[in-house]
Phi, psi and omega in degrees: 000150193284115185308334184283349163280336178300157167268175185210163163241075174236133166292160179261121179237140156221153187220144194235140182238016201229139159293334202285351167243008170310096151225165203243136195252001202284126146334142140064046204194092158277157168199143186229130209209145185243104180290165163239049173219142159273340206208135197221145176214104185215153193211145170246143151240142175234091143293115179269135207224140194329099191077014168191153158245164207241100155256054188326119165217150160264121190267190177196162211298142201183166156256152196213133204223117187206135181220135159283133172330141152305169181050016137264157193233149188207143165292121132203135183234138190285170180284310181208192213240153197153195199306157172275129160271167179250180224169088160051036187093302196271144186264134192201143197259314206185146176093004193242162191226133145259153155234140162245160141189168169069058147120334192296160173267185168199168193234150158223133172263099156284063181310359200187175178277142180216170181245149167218181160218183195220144162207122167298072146327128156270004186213162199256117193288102187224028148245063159235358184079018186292158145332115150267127182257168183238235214266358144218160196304150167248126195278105172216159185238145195253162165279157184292331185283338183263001182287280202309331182273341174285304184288317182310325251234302149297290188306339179303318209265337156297326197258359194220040203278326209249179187073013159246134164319137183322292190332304206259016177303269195342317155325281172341293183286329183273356224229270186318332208257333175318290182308291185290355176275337156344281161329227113074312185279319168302280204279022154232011148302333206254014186254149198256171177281131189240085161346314171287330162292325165271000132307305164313327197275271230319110196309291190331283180306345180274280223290351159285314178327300147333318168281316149319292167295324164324308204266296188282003165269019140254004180217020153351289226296312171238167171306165173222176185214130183352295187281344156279333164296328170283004187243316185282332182275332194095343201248171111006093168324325172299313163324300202300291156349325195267336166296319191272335173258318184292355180273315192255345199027067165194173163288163170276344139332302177271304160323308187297297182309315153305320122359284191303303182277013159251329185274331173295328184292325174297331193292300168341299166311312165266028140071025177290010165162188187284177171289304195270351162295316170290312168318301181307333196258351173260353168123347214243091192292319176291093180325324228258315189295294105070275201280342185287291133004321176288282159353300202260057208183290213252342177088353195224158158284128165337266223306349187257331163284341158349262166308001166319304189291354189262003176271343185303000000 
């Protein structure tokens, strides 16, 4: 047998210091993100372990967009303690568990670097008594002590990947996966009534938000205004404001401009046209504001990122 044929336990690592080569390796996991930093030092491990994978990542300060495969179910809990992500509106530090599954989305706010992990069903865990979530991920706190035995625990199985023999991968990995769905059943055993959780849980106000996002991934190519985005959503311009700052923690005026000058910079990147075409198609008619805004955002001028696409 071709030794490149053995099974292994090794984790996969990758690490990015450039926003502009940031992709996420995570299975079954789309995800779409607006940085708010120019320079990022962020790294993912993954270990794949019979029927679910293990994701470890370090972020960096961001907006995060995110949806699950169908017919899978997913985990995620932080690593450590620090600035609060915002998680589907609501802000939460520690002590907290998500589930997602069968297609759901979830929305996150990174103010700082934080850590987190994720762990990836490939088939959807529904004999274990877990919470179910529906069409976006749910949000709960956990005791602190069974949070601490979940992160210990992930660190244990990362850190103790070496030293088995092939014969005994196979063993192993199933043993490591046994032990975290344990953890994981232990920590939606310990969860408690939470007030904030049950706001991060709400359909209603997430499927405007969705719906938001839904109107403005079709209408790049121009601006939208405020009372024309509320006519397509259905809602209030008050509504609408009041979903976009609890989703974005911002107005909705400054998410949309942030927005804007990351997709003018991938257009850039990918060499679709000149700076001010790229500037036009992104909404932003004011050249001078454009490149100042640009600057201050990315540290470099359109022109400079410009040439950028042909080293690509």
């Amino acid at each position: 047998m071709n030794s490149d044929a053995l099974p292994t336990l090794a984790p996969k690592a990758f690490r990015f210091s450039d926003i502009d080569q940031f992709r996420s390796s995570v299975r079954n996991l789309a995800v779409e993100f607006t940085p708010l930093v120019r320079k990022i030092s962020a790294a993912q491990i993954i270990l794949n372990l019979p029927g679910c994978d293990i994701n470890s990542t370090r972020s960096f300060p961001r907006i995060v967009e995110g949806q699950l495969a169908p017919n899978c179910t997913a985990v995620g809990f932080s690593m450590d303690d620090g600035v609060p992500i915002r998680f589907n509106g609501v802000e939460r530090d520690r002590s907290a568990i998500a589930i997602g599954s069968n297609g759901a989305a979830y929305t996150t706010v990174e103010r700082a670097e934080r850590q987190y992990t994720s762990v990836i069903f490939t088939q959807e865990m529904q004999d274990r008594g877990w919470p179910q979530a529906g069409p976006n991920w749910k949000v709960f706190e956990t005791s602190v002590s069974a949070h601490h035995r979940l992160r210990e625990l992930v660190r244990q199985i990362l850190s103790n990947t070496s030293g088995f023999d092939a014969s005994e991968v196979s063993e192993v990995s199933s043993a490591m996966r046994e032990s975290l769905v344990a953890a994981i059943d232990a920590a939606f055993a310990n969860v408690v009534d939470a007030e904030w959780a049950s706001r991060a849980n709400s359909i209603r106000h997430f499927k405007i938000f969705r719906d938001i996002q839904a109107v403005l991934s079709g209408s790049i190519g121009r601006p939208v205004y405020s009372g024309e985005l509320a006519r397509h959503v259905g809602v209030s311009v008050r509504t609408m404001h009041d979903a976009v700052q609890r989703y974005q923690g911002m107005n909705l005026h400054r998410y949309l401009r942030i927005r804007r000058l990351w997709l003018a910079r991938q257009r850039l990147l990918a060499g679709t046209g000149s700076v001010k075409a790229c500037a036009l198609a992104c909404g932003f008619w004011h050249l001078g504001d454009f490149a100042r805004s640009y600057r201050l955002q990315f540290g470099e001028s359109p022109s400079e990122t410009l040439p950028k696409s042909l080293q690509r």
